[in-house]
N, C-alpha and C positions, 0 to 999 in steps of 0.2 A: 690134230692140228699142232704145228710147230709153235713154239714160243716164240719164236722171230716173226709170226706172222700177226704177234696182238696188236692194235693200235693203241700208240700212247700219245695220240694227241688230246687236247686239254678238250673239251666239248663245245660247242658255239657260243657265242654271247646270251643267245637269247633263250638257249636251254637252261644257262648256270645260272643268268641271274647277274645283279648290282652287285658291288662288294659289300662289305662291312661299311666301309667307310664311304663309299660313296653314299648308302642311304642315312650314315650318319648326318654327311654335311647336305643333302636334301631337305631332311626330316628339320634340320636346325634353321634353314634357311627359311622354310617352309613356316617356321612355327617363330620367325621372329620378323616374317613377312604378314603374319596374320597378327601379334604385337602390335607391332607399328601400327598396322590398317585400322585397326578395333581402339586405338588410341586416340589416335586424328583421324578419321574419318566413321569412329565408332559403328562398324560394321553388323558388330554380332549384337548391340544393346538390343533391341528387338526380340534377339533371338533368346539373349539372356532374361529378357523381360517377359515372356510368351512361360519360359519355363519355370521362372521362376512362379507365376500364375498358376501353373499345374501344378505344380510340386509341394504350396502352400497347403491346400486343404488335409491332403497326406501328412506333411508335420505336426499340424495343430493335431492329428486325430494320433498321431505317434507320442506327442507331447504332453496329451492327456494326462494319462497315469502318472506320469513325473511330476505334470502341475498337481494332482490329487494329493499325492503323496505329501509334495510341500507344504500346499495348503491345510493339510490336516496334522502337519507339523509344527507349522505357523500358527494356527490356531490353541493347540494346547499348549506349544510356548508362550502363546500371549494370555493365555486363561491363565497358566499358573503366574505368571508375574503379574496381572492385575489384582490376582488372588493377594501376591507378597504386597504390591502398593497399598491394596486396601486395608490391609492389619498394619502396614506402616505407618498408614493417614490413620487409622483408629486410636495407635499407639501415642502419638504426636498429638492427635485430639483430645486424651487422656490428660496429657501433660501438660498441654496449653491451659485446657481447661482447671488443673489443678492451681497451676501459675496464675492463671486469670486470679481464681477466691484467694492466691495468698497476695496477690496486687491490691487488691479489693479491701482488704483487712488490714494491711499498710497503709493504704491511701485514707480511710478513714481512721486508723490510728496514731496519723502525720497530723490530720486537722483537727482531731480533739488535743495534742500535744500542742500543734499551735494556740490552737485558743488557750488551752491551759499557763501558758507563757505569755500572752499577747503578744506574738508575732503576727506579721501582715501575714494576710496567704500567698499561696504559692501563684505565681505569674502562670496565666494561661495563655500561649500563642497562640493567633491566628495563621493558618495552612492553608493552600490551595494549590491544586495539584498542576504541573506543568509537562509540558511534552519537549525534548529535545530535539532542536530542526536540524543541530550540522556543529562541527566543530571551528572553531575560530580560523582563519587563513591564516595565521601567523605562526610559522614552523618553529619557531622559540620559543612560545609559552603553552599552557597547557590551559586551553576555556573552550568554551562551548557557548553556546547561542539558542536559550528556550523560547518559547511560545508567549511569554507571557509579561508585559509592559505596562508602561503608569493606568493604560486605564482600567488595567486587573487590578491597581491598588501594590504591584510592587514598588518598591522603591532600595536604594543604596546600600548597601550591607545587610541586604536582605540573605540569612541562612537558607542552604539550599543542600536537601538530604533528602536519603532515599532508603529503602526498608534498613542497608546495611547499616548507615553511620552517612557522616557528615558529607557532602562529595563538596563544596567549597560554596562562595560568598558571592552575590550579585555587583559589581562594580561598574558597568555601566547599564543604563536604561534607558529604552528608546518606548514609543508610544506602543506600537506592538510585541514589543522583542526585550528580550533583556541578554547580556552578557555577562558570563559566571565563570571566575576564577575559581579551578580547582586546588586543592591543597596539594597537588604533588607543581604549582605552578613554581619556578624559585622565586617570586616574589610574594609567594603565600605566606601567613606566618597564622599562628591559632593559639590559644592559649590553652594547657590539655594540665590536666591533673591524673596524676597514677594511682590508680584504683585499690590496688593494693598498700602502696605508701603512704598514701594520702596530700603529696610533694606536688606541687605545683610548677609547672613546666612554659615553655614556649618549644614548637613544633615547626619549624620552616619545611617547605616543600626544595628538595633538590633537585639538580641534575645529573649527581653525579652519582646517583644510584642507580643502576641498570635495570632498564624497563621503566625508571620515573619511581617517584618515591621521595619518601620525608626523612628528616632528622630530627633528634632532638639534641638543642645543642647548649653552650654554657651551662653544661653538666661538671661539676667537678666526678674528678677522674675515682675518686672513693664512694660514691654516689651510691646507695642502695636502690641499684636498676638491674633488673635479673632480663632474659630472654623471655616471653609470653606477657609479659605484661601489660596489660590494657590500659590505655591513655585515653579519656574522653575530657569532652568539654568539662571547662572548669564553673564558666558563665558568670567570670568575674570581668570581662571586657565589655557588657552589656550589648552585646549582639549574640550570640548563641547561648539557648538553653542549658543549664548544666543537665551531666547526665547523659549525651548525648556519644555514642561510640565515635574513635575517633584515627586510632592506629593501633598497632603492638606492633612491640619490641622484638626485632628480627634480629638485632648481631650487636653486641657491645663490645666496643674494643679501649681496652683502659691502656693507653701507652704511654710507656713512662717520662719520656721526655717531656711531654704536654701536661697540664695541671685541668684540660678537660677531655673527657671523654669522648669517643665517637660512637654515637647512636643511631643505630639507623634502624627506619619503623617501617611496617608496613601497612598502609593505608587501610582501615575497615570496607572501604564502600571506595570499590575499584567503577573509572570511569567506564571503562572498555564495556561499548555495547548495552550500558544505559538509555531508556529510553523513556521512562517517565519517572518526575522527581517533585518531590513536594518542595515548594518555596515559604518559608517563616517569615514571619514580621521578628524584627530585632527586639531581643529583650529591652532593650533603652528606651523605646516607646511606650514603655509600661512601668517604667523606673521613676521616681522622685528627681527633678533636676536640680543638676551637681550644686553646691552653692557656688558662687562665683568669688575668685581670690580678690581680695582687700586691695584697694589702690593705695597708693600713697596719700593724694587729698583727702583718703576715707580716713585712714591711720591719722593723719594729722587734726582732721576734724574731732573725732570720739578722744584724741587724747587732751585737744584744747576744753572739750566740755566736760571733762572730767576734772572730779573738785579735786583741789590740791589738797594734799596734806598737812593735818595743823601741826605746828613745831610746838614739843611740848617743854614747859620750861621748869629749872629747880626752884622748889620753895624754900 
């Protein structure tokens, strides 16, 4: 057979087949026709729901071994850290209990010193525990609104603290409800003593400490005030117990132009996510009342009853 006699014509449509491209733009059109349809008219849910019922029991039985393994991972990770908590609460329980009997031997060796002096004793407050319902609606101050009103027996400058320290003062009272300025409010003020110093203070609540937060302020700028230092009640304002934690000393800044200091503290006994607080009766309600200052018609009275003086004369 001659070479001139081969056919080179291409072969039928329907021996060779689609192109490339043709079953490309088929298959695409194909598959964002079934898109569509399975979106808004959710065609295939059924189908996908049918299988996915079948397909269930096979995974949980494939998933097994994986959960076993977790869980026997899980397991001795939480054995041994219940094992560390429980030597940590034993260790804790150790030391509280030590702190307890040297509290114990303090506290009876504070009231034979008193007797031994004749000082009165030490003031006992009354406490009762409160739940916090919501914080104030007023986006300017910093309060909060407990459980607990006149016919609990609170009343007006009633101390309001919680295991940390001091969290602020009862300022208004309604028959169920009471409303409690906290000490980071800016119109909070407290009277704190330094623990270490021994220096009596006043503590206002600011705003211009970020996240909220106290000062201690009319510090002269020489002041022996270090960073850590514990501020608590003084309990010379007769409302709060002395004794009582109350801030430490976050950043002192002595600048020189200024003749005081800037002190900014931070708060012992943070509001955030408090939810239960005990409420005190005011030390003033257990105090001797103040004398009251002398008037004028008193001054003039006691000095007219008072005998004159004899003029003495030379012999």
């Amino acid at each position: 057979m001659s070479i001139g006699t081969i056919d080179r014509t291409p072969p039928p449509f329907f021996r060779q087949g689609p192109s490339a491209l043709t079953k490309l733009i088929l298959f695409s059109a194909l598959a964002l026709f079934l898109m569509v349809a399975d979106n808004r008219y959710t065609l295939t849910r059924q189908l996908r729901a049918v299988i996915a019922t079948a397909l269930y029991y096979p995974q949980q039985a494939l998933l097994m071994p994986v959960q076993a393994v977790e869980d026997a991972g899980g397991y001795l990770l939480g054995l041994k850290r219940a094992r560390a908590d429980d030597e940590a609460a034993r260790r804790e329980l150790a030391a509280q209990s030590e702190r307890a009997l040297r509290v114990e031997q303090l506290a009876s060796e504070n009231e034979r010193l008193r007797g031994l002096l004749g000082l009165r004793p030490q003031l006992s407050v009354r406490s009762q525990a409160a739940q916090v319902l919501y914080e104030a609606s007023d986006p300017y101050s910093r309060k909060v609104v407990i459980d607990r009103g006149t016919t609990s027996g609170v009343g007006l400058a009633s101390p309001v603290i919680n295991e940390s320290g001091v969290l602020g003062q009862v300022t208004r009272v309604f028959p169920l409800s009471s409303e409690v300025t906290l000490l980071t409010d800016k119109d909070a003020a407290i009277p704190v003593l330094n623990t270490r110093t021994q220096v009596r203070g006043v503590a206002f609540g600011s705003t211009a400490v970020v996240g909220g937060g106290m000062e201690l302020r009319f510090v002269a700028g020489n002041a022996d005030v270090q960073v850590g230092d514990l501020l608590t009640t003084s309990g010379l304002d007769g409302v709060y117990p002395p004794g009582l934690p109350v801030a430490k000393v976050a950043s002192v800044d002595r600048k020189v132009d200024s003749g005081f200091a800037r002190i900014v503290l931070t708060p012992s006994a943070s509001a955030d996510g408090v939810r239960h607080v005990l409420v005190l009766d005011p030390v003033g309600l257990q105090m001797p009342a103040r004398p009251e200052p002398a008037t004028a018609a008193t001054k003039a009275a006691s000095s007219a009853s008072a005998p004159a003086p004899k003029k003495g004369g030379r012999r």
